[in-house]
C-alpha positions in Angstrom: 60.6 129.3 53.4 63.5 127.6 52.7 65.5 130.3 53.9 64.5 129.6 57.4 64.3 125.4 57.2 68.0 125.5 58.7 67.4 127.3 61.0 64.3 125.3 61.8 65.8 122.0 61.6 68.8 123.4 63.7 66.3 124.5 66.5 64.6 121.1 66.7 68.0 119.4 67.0 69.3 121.5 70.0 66.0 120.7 71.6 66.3 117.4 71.3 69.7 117.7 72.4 68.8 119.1 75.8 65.9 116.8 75.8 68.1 113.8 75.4 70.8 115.1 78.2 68.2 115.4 80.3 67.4 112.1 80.3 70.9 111.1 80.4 71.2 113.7 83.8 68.6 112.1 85.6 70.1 108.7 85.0 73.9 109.6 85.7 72.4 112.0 89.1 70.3 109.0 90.5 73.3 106.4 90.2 75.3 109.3 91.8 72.9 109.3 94.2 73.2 105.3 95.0 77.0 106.2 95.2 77.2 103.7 92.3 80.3 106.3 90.4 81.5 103.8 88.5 78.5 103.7 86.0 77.9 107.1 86.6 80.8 108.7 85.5 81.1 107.8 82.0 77.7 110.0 81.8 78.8 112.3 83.6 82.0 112.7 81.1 79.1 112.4 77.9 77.5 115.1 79.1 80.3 117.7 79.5 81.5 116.9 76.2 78.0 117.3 74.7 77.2 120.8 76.6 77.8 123.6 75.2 77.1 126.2 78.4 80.1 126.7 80.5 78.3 126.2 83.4 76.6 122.9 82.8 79.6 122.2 81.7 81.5 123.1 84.4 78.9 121.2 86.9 79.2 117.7 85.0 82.8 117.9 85.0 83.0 118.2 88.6 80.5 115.7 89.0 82.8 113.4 86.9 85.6 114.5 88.5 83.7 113.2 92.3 82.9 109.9 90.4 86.6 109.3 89.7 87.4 111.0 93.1 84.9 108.5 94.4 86.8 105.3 93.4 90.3 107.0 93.9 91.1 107.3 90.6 93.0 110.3 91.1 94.6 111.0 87.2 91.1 111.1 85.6 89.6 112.9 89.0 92.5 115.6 88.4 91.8 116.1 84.8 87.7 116.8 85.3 88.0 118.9 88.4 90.6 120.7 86.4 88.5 121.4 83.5 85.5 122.5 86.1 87.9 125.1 87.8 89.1 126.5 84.7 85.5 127.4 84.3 84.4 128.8 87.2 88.0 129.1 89.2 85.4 128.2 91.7 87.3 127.4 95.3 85.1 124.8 96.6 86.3 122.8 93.1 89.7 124.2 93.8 90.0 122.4 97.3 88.9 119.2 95.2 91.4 119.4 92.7 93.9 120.0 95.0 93.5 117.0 96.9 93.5 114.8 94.0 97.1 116.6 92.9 98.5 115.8 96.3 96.9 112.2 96.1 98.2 112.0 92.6 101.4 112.9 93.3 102.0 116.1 91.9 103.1 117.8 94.9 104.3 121.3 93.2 101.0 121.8 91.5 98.7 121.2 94.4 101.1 123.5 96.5 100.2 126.2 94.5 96.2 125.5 94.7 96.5 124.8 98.5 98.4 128.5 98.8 95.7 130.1 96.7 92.9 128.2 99.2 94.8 129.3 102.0 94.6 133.2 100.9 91.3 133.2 99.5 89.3 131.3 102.0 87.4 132.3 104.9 88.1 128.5 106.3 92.4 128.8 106.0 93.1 126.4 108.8 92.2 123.1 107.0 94.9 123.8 104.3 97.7 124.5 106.1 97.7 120.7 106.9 98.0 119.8 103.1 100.3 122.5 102.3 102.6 121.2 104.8 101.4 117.8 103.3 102.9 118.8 100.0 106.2 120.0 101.1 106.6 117.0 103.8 106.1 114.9 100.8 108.6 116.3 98.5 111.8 116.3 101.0 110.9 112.9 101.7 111.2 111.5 98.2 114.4 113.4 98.0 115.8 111.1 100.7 117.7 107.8 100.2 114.6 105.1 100.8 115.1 102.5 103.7 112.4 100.1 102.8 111.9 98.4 99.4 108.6 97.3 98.6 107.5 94.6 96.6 104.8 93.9 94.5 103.5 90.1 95.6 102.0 89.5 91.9 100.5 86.1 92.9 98.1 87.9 95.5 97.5 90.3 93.1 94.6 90.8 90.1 93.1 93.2 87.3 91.0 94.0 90.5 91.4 95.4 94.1 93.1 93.2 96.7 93.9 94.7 100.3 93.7 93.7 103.9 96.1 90.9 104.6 95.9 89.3 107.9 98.5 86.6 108.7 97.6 84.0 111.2 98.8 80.3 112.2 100.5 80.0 108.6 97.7 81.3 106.7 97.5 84.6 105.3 93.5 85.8 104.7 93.2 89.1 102.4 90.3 90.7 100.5 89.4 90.5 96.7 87.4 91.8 94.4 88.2 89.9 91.6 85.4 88.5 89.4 86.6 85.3 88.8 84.2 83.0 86.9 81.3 84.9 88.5 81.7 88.4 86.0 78.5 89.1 85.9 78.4 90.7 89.1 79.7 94.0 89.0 79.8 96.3 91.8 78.6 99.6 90.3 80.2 101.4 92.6 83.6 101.3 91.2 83.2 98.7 88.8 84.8 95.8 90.5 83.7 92.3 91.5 81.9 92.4 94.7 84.9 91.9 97.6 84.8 88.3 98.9 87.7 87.0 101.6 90.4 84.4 100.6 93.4 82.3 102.2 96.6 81.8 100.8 99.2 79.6 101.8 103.3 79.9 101.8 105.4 78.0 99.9 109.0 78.5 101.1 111.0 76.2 98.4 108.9 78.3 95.3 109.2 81.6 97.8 105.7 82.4 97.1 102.0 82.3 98.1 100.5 79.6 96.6 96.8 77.3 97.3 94.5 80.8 97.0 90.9 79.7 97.6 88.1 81.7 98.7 86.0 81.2 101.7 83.5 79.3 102.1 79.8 80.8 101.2 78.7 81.5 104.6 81.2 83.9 104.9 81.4 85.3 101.8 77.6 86.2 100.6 76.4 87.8 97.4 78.1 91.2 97.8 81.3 92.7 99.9 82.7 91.5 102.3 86.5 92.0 103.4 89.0 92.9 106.5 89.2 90.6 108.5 91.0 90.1 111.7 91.3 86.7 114.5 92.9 86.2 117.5 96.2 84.5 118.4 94.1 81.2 118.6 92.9 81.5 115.1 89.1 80.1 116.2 87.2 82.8 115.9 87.4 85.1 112.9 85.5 89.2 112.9 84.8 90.5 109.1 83.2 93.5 107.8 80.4 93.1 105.5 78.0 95.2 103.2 75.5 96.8 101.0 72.6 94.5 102.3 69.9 93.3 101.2 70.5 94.0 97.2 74.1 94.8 96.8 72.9 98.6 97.2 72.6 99.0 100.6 75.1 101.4 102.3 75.4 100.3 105.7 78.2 98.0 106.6 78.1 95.6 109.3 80.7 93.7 111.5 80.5 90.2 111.3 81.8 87.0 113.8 81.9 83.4 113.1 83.7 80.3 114.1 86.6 79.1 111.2 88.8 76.1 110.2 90.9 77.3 108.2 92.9 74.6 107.3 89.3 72.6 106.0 88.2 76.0 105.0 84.3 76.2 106.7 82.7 78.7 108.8 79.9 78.2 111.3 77.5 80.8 113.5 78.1 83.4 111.7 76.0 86.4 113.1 76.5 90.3 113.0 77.8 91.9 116.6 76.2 94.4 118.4 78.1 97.4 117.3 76.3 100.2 115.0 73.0 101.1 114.2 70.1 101.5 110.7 71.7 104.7 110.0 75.8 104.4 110.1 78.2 101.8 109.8 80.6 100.1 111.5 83.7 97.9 109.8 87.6 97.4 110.1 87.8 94.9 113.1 91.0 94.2 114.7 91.2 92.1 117.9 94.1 91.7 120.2 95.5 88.2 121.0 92.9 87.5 123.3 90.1 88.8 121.5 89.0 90.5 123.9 90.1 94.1 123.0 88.2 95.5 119.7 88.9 98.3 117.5 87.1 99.5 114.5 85.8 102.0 112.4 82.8 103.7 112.0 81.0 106.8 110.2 79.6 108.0 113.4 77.9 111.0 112.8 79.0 112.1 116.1 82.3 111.5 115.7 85.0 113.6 115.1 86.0 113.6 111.5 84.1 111.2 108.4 85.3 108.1 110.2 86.6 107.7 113.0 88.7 104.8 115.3 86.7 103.3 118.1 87.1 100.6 120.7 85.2 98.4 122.7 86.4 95.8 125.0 84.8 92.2 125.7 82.8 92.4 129.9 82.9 89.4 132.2 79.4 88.3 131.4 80.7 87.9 127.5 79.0 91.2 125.9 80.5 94.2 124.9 80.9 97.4 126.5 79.7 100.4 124.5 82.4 101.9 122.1 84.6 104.9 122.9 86.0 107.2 120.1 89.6 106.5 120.1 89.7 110.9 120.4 91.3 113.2 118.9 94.7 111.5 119.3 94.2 109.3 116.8 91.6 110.8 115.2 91.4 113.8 112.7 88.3 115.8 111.1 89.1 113.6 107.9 89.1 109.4 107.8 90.5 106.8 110.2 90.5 103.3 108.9 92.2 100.0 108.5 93.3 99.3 112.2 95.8 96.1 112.9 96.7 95.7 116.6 100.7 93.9 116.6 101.8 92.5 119.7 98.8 93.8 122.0 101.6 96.8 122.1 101.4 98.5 118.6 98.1 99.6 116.5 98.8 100.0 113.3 96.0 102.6 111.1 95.4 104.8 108.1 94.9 108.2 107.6 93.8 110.9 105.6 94.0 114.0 107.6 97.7 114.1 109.2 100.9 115.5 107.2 101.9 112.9 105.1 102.4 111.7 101.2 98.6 112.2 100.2 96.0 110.4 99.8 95.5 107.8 102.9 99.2 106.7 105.0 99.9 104.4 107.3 100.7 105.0 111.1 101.7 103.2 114.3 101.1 104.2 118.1 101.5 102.5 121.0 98.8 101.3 122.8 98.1 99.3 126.7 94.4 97.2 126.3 92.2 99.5 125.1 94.2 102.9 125.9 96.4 104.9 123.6 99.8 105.4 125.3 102.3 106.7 122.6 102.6 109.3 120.0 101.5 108.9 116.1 103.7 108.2 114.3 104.0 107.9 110.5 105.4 105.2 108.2 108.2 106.6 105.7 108.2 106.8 102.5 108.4 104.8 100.0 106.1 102.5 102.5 103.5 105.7 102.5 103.3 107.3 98.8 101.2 109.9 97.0 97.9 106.7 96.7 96.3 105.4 99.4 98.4 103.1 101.7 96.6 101.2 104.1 96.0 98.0 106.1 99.5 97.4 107.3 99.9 94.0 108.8 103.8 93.4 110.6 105.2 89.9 109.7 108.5 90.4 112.0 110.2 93.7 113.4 111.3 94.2 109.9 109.0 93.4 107.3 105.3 93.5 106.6 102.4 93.4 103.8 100.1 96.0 103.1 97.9 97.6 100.3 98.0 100.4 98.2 96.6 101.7 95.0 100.3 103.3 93.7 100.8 103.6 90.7 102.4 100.5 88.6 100.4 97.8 90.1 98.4 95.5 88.9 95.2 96.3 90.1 93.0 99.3 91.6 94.6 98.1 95.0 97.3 95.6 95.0 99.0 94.0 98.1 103.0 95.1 98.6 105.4 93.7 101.0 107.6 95.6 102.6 111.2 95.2 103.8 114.3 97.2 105.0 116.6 97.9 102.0 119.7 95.5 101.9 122.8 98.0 102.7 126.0 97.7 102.9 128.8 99.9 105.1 132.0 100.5 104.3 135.1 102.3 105.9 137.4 104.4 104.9 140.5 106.2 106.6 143.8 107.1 106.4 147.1 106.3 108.1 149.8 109.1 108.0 153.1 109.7 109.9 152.5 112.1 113.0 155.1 114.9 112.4 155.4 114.6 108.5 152.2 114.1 107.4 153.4 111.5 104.8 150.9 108.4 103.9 152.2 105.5 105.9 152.2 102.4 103.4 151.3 98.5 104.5 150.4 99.8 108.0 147.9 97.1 109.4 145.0 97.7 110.2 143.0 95.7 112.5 139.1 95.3 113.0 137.9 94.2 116.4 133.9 93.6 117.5 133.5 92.9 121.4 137.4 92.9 121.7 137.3 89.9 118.9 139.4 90.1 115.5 136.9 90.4 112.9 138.8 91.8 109.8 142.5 93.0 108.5 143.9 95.0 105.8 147.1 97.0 105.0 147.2 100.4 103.7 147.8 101.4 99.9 150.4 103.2 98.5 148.3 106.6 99.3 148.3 105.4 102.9 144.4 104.6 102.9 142.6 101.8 104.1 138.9 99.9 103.2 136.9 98.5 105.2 134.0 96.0 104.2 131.0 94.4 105.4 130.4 96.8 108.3 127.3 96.2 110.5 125.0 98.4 111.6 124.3 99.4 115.3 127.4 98.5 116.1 130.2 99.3 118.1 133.8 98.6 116.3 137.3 99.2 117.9 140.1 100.0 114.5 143.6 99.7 115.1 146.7 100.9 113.1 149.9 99.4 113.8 153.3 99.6 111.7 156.6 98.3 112.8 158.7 101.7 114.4 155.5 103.6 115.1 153.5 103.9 118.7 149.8 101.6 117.6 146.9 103.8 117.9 143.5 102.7 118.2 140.3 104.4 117.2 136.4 103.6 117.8 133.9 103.5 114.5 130.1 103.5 115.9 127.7 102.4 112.9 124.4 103.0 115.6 121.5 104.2 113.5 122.6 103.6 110.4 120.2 102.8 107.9 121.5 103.3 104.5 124.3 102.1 101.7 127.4 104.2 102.2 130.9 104.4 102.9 131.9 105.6 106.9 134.7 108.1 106.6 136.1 111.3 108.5 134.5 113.7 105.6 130.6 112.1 107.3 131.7 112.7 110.5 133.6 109.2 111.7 137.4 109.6 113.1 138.8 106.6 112.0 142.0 108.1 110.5 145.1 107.7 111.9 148.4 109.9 112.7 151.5 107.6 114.0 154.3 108.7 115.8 157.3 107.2 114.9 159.0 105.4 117.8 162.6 106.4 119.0 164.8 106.4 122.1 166.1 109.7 121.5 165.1 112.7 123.0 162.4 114.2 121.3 161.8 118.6 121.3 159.0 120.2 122.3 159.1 123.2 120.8 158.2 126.7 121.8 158.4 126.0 125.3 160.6 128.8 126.8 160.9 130.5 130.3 161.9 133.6 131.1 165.6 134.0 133.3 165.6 132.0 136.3 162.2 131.4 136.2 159.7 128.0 135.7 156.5 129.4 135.1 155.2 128.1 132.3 154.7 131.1 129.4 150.6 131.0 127.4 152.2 130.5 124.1 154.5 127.6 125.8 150.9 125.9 126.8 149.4 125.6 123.6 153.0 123.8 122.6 152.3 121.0 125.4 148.2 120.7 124.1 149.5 118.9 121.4 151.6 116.7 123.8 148.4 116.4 125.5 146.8 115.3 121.6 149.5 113.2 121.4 149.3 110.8 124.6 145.7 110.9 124.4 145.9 109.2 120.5 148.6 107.0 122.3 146.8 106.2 125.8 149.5 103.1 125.9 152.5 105.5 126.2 154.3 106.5 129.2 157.0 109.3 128.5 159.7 110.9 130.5 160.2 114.9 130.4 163.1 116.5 130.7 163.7 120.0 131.7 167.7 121.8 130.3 169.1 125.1 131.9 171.7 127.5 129.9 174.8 127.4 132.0 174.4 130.9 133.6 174.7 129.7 137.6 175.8 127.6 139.7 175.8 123.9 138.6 173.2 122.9 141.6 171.3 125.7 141.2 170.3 125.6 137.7 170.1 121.5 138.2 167.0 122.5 140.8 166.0 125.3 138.2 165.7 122.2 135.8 163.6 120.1 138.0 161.4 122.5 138.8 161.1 123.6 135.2 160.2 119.4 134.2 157.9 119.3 137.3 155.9 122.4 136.0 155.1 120.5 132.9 153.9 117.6 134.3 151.5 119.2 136.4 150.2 120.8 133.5 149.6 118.0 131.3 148.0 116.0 134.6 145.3 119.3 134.9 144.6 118.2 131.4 143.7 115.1 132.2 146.9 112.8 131.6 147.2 110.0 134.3 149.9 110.3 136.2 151.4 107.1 135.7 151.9 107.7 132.3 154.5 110.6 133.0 158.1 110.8 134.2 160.3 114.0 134.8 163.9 114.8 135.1 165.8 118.2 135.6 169.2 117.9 134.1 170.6 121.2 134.6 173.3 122.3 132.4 174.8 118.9 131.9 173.2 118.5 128.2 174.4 121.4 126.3 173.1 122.1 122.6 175.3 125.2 122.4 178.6 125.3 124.4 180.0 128.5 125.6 176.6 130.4 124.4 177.5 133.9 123.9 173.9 135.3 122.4 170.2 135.5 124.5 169.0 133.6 121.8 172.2 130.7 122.5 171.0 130.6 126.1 167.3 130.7 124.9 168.2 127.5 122.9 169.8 125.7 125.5 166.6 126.3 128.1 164.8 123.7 126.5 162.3 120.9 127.2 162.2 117.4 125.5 160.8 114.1 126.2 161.2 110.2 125.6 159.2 107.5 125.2 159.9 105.4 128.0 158.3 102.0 126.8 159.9 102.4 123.3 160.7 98.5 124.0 157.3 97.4 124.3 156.7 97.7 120.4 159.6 95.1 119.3 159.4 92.1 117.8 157.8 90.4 120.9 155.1 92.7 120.6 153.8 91.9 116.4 154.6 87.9 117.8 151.7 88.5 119.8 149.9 90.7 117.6 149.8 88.2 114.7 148.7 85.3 117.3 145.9 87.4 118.2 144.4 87.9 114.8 145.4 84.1 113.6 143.3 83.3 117.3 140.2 85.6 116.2 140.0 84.8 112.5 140.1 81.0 113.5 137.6 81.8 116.0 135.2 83.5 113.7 135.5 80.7 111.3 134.5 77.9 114.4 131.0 80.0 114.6 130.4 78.8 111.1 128.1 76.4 110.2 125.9 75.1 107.4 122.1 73.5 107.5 119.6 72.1 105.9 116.1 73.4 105.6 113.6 71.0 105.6 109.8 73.0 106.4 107.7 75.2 107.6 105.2 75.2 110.3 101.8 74.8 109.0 102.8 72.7 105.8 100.9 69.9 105.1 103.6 67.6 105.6 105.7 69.2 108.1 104.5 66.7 111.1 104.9 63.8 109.1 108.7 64.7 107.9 109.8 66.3 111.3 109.7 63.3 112.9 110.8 61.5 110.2 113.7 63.2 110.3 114.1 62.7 114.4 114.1 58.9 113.3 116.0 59.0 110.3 119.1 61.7 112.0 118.8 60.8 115.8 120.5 63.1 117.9 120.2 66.1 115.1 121.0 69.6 116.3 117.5 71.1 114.7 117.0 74.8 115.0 113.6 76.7 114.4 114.0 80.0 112.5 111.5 82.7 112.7 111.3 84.3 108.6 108.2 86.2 106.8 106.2 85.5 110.1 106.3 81.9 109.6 109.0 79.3 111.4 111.4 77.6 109.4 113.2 74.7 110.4 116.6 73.7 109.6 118.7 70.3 110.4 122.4 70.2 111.4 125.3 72.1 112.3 128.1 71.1 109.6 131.0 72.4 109.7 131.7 71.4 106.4 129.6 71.6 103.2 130.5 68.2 102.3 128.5 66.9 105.7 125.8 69.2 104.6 125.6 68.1 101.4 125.2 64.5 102.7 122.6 65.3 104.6 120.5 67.2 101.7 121.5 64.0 99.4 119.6 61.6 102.1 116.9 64.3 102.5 115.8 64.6 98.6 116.4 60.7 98.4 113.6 60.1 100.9 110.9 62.4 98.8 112.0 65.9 100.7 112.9 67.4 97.3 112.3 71.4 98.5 115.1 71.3 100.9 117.8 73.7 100.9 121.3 74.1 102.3 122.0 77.7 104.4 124.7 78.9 105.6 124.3 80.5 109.7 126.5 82.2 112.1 126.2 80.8 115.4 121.8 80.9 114.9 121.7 83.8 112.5 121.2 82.9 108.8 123.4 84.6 106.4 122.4 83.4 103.2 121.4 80.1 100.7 124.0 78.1 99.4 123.0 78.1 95.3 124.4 74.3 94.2 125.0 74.3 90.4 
């Protein structure tokens, strides 16, 4: 008997092994069930490790990997679904692990997957989307980013916070931060339930500051989030959900009536959008509030959720909601709509090319109609997570959430804003029939015919060229004493990124200078047969580069001059001559040289380079054509006099566009009444200029044009309790930076 007690006590404990994961299945399978993955995938993970049967196994693996999948954490999703596949290599857990790859980031690796789905599966069409998703996503990260985004950490928690919505100097975002409240833990991904807060702006600390949560009629015992108001900031729509018990999974779009600056809420009642048996959330209103788009799970909708819109009828109901079609829409989700403007909706998405996971796009819309094409944020505004709920402060810069990795939370709020960059120029100045670098040549910058900038050329003959704007249109000239001054255009239009402007990219900004003399200069290679003045090919591709020459030089008028051998009668070949000079004129006018510009003279034999030629090749020499420069004068010292008064006139011009002022608030402060016309009393007369920065208006005082007025000013200001103001320095009314006083 004892022989078989191991075996005996061995059977009893797998039995009530199985016994006990049973248990623990039913549990894990019924939170599942309630979509509550949080608590259910930690069981989930217990019992693949406990099970020794690949496929039980390989089911509770995949089942932990939908948990994780289920509250978007992608790195633990990946490693479950890719312990199920290696199991059962199993497509349908393929096409999951794939799509938590691409929303993990690891494009390479889900390529591969979304190849092997595309050859493999009867369905092929809904993977060439991601594939393409993959490799979109790869060349973009290889570019040079054009937006830097920024973490706001004082929004941000342990927990989820998304949504913002700016309005009237307020911005309202949603939370699911526990606060003192931890006990209440949304099983569903193991968050606080989502309640809706304010924040406020301070401008002098440069962050949000005053973050209080609504007040409880708003914000009941479970989630509620995304909200949206019009431009009169009165009446404020919300999503809410999981009624009655925190389990529910319908969602609800709610109205009410807010104050937010004494933070209370009144008649607050669901609208008329849904039914029992879908949901309805995501509201964003147009200025008016009478324009309404939102999201639903519509079973009959196009994809899992879907973008419709409803608009507000005379009699104060609304019409019945249209899907938003399948311009917008795709057989995956739609969610997160922000209307900018009445002109721009802003949306996530799931189902278009993109970095993974949910991005962000734009389209143009006119009331309630979609009138543009989709188009997508770039990276690294869109990334691998889920990006979503973008909200435009300006033209520039705007907030929006996204669960990327390095935040502080599941989702974390990120601002977004167009990388500084800086343009530069570089070119080079060389002698026109040398090719020798032309030293100290000057070279002048001019911006809507105004002198912006100077410098002189190095030793190499090069020139740089600083603080270059973009979308701009500059005119670059290069002048040296004893050379024609050329002038050349620089066009920064469209450019987005730090880097230095130079022929090698594309930009002809370097210069060749012909040197200036009254002689008479050869033009080689142009020959005519005996007694004739028909111009030879090869003598036409001599005068193109005379053509090259006036058209670098458009200010110079030349003279050409036509020389006979002295075979023939004086008058004859004097008439030869002319005829000869007059040919070459008319050539260089069919190329497109004014008229004006050109001179010509036949001179016969009078000009000799060889006297009594005895060889064809003698006389060959002596038919020749030359030209002068017939304003030669024009480039003396008369000409640099004026040259140098010019640039003295611009740089002194530039200067009287400079001023400095003082910031003293923001719209929306507590105290920015009170001190604005305090500051009427105490500087009457006071130039005071309203800045629009960060979607909020600044005001500034003054317009000194020196910093010891300003300083003055600041002194009086922080005397009188203003302690948070600021000198700037502006350009006419654009700010160009914050003077730091030590």
């Amino acid at each position: 008997m004892k022989l078989f007690l191991p075996v005996i006590v061995l059977f009893f404990s797998v039995s009530a092994l199985h016994a006990q994961n049973r248990k623990l299945q039913e549990k894990a399978d019924a939170l599942f069930e309630n979509q509550e993955f949080y608590s259910a995938a930690g069981l989930y993970e217990k019992l693949a490790e406990s099970t020794e049967a690949d496929d039980e196994k390989a089911l509770f693996a995949e089942k932990a990997g939908d948990c994780y999948a289920g509250f978007l954490d992608y790195s633990k999703a990946v490693r479950w679904y890719q312990t199920a596949f290696n199991i059962t290599s199993d497509l349908k857990v393929e096409d999951k692990l794939a799509e938590m790859l691409l929303a993990a980031g690891q494009y390479a690796e889900a390529d591969i997957h979304y190849s092997h789905l595309i050859k493999n599966s009867a369905d092929k069409s809904k993977y060439y989307n991601r594939s393409e998703s993959c490799r979109f996503a790869a060349g973009q990260m290889l570019k040079v980013p054009s937006y830097e985004i920024v973490n706001v950490q004082e929004l941000n928690s342990p927990f989820s916070e998304y949504s913002p919505f700016f309005s009237n100097g307020r911005l309202l975002f949603t939370s699911a931060r526990t606060g003192r409240d931890s006990a209440r833990i949304f099983n569903f991904d193991g968050q606080g339930f989502s309640d809706i807060y304010q924040a406020q702006y301070d401008s002098s600390m440069r962050k949000w500051i005053n973050i209080t949560k609504l007040p409880n009629d708003v914000n009941g015992k479970f989630n509620e989030g995304t909200v949206s108001m019009n431009s009169k900031a009165e009446e404020m729509l919300f999503m809410r959900c999981n009624e009655p018990n925190g389990k529910g999974k319908i969602c609800r779009i709610y109205s009410c009536r807010i104050d937010l600056g004494r933070n209370d809420a009144s008649k607050v009642a669901a609208m008329p959008l849904g039914s029992e048996t879908y949901s309805v959330g995501h509201p964003a209103l147009n200025s008016t509030g009478e324009i309404l788009f939102f999201v639903s799970d519509n079973p009959e909708g196009i994809g899992g959720k879907d973008l419709y819109v409803t608009h507000k009828k005379p009699d104060g109901n609304w019409s019945g909601p249209e899907n938003c079609g399948a311009k917008i829409n795709t057989v995956r989700d739609e969610m997160f709509p922000v209307i900018s403007g009445d002109t721009l909706l802003y949306f996530a998405s799931s189902g278009r090319t993109g970095m993974g996971g949910l991005d962000i796009y734009a389209v143009e819309i006119n009331g309630n109609r979609i009138t543009g094409e989709v188009v997508g944020m770039p990276y690294p505004v869109n990334s691998a997570g889920d990006d979503f709920g973008y909200f435009p402060l300006n033209a520039e810069n705007g907030l929006f959430a996204s669960n990327r990795a390095g935040g502080n939370g599941m989702d974390d709020i990120y601002l977004c804003k167009p990388v500084p960059f800086v343009l530069s120029a570089k070119g080079k100045v060389t002698d026109k029939t040398s090719g020798l670098p032309i030293t100290k040549a000057l070279v002048i910058v001019k911006l809507n015919g105004e002198v912006t900038d100077t410098t002189l050329t190095d030793a190499s003959g090069e020139y740089f060229i600083t603080n270059i704007l973009c979308d701009r249109t500059y005119q670059i000239d290069a002048v040296k004493e004893g050379y024609m001054p050329q002038t050349k255009t620089l066009v920064t239009i469209g450019e987005k990124n730090t880097r230095e402007l130079s022929a090698a990219n594309g930009h002809d900004i370097d210069f060749e200078l012909f040197r200036i003399t009254r002689d008479e200069i050869a033009i080689n290679n142009i020959y005519y047969d005996f007694d004739k003045w028909d111009l030879r090919e090869e003598s036409k591709r001599e005068l193109d580069k005379i053509v090259e020459l006036l058209n670098e030089n458009p200010g110079m008028r030349i003279q050409l001059n036509s020389h006979t051998d002295d075979r023939g009668p004086d008058i004859y070949n004097v008439d030869l001559s002319q005829k000869r000079a007059q040919s070459v004129v008319e050539y260089l006018i069919q190329q497109g040289i004014d008229q004006k510009r050109l001179l010509f003279k036949g001179w016969g034999e009078s000009k000799l380079m060889i006297t009594n030629a005895q060889s064809e090749e003698e006389h060959q020499m002596n038919r020749r054509t030359t030209f002068n420069i017939l304003n030669a004068g024009d480039y003396g010292d008369k000409y640099f006099e004026n040259l140098y008064a010019e640039i003295d006139k611009g740089i002194q011009k530039s200067r009287a566009h400079m001023f400095f002022r003082v910031f003293f608030g923001t719209k929306g402060e507590p105290a920015f009444d009170e001190n604005y016309n305090n500051i009427r009393q105490w500087f009457p007369g006071t130039n005071i200029l309203t800045v629009k920065e960060d979607g909020m208006d600044r005001y500034y005082m003054g317009a000194y044009i020196f910093m010891d007025e300003a300083m003055d000013a600041l002194t009086q200001l922080r005397s009188k309790g203003l302690t948070d103001c600021y000198i700037a320095a502006f350009r006419d009314e654009n700010k160009i930076g914050v003077v730091k006083l030590q």
